[in-house]
N, C-alpha and C positions, 0 to 999 in steps of 0.2 A: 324669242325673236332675234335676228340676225342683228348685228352692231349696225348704229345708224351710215357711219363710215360705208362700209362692208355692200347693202344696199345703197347707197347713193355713189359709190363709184364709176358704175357703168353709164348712168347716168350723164355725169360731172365727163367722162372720155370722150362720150360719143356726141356732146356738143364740142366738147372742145375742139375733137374731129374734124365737124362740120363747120368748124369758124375756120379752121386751118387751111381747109378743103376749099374754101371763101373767099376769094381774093376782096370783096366788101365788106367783110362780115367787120363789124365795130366790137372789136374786145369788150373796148369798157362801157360801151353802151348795153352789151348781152350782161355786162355781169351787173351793173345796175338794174337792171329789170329781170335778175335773177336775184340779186337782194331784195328788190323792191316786192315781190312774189312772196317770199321767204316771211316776209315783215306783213305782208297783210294775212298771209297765211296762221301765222302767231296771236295777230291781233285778236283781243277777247270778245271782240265783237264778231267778228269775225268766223273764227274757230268753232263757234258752237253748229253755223251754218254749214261745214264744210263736211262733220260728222252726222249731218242729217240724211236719213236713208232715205227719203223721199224726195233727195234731191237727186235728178240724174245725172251723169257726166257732162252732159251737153249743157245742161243746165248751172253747173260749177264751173264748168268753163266760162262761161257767159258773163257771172260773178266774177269771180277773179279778173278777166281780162277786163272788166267795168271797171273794176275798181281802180288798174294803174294807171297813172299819170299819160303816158305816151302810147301809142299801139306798139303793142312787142313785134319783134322782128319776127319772121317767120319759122326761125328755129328754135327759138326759144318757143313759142307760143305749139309749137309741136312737142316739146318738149313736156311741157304742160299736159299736152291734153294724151301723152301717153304717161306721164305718174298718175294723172286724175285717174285713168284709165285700169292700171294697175292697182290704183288706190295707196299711194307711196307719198301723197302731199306731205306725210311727216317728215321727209327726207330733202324737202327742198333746199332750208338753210344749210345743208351739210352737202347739198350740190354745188350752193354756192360758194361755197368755202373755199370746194376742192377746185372749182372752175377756176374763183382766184390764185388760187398754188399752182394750178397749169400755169395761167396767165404771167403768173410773177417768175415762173422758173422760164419760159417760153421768152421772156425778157431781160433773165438776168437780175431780177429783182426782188424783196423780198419786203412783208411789211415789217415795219417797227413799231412797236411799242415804249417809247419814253415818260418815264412818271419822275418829277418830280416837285417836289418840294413847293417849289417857288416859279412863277414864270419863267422862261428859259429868253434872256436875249436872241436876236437875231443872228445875231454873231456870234455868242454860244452855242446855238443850234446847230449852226453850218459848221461851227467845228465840228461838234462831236459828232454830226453825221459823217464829214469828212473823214475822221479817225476811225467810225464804225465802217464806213463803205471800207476804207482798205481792208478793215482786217477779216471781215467776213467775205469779202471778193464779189458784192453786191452792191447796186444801186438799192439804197432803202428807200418805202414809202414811209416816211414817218407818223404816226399819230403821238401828239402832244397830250400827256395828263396831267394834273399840276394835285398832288395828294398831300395836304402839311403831314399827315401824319406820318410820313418820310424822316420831317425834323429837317435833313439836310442832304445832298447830294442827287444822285439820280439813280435808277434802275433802268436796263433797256432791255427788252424782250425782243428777240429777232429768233422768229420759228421756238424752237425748242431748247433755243438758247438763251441763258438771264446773266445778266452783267448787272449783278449788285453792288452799288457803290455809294448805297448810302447810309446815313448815318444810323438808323434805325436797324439797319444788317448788323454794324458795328458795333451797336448795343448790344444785340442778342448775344453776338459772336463773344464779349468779351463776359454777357452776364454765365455763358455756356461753361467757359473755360473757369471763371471764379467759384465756382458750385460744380466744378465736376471732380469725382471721390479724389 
């Protein structure tokens, strides 16, 4: 079978498209009720329904849009009912992924990833988002994770970039060098 990427591409374009296309369309409202899809689609309760062949399309659809919190916009909900359609539900989470890296590149913006250690001040934050925004040439979305088993410092993931800086790196780094021939 074709990489889940690969299949959820054209997907992930042709809304982003039709948002762009949109002078109303609410970005971050399509991409919440394209994660929100994604998450119930996963759900173990869920999932087993979605693989039953006696259930029909119309009838999945039905499901699903019961199940989320808000009425989906109309593109997204078309969206929907041509994966169900195709049978490509497994590729939702990785529509929504891609929808979000439109979204963030379309804005100039990019998520982060920060783990560390210990809580991060507020003023520690704003720094190092401040020092991260310059050097990557983005506004970041940050997500905060707080891991002791860090020890000390922080690590930041921005896309496929990792800025390790902490202590735990330092460890390995130095036990690599002590033990190599």
């Amino acid at each position: 079978m074709a990489e889940l990427s690969t299949i959820a591409r054209p997907y992930a374009e042709a809304l982003f498209a039709a948002a762009q296309s949109d002078p109303s369309a609410a970005l971050d409202q399509w991409l919440v009720q394209l994660e929100e899809l994604a998450a119930i689609t996963r759900h173990p309760q869920v999932a087993p329904l979605l693989g039953d062949p006696k259930l029909t399309s119309a009838q999945m659809l039905t499901l699903l849009t019961g199940l989320v919190k808000d009425k989906l916009a109309p593109a997204v909900e078309n969206l929907l009912r041509v994966v169900i359609e195709n049978d490509r539900l497994a590729v939702l989470s990785e529509v929504a992924k891609q929808f979000r890296q439109r979204k963030n590149a379309a804005e100039g913006a990019a998520d982060c990833l920060i783990e560390s250690a210990f809580p991060l001040a507020d003023g520690q934050l704003d720094e190092l988002l401040w020092g991260l925004s310059r050097k990557f040439g983005l506004k970041l979305k940050p997500e905060v994770k707080v891991d002791p088993e860090l020890i000390g410092g922080v690590r930041v993931t921005v896309g496929d970039h990792v800025l390790d800086g902490t202590v735990k790196a330092r460890l390995a780094e130095m036990q690599a060098a002590l033990t190599a021939p």
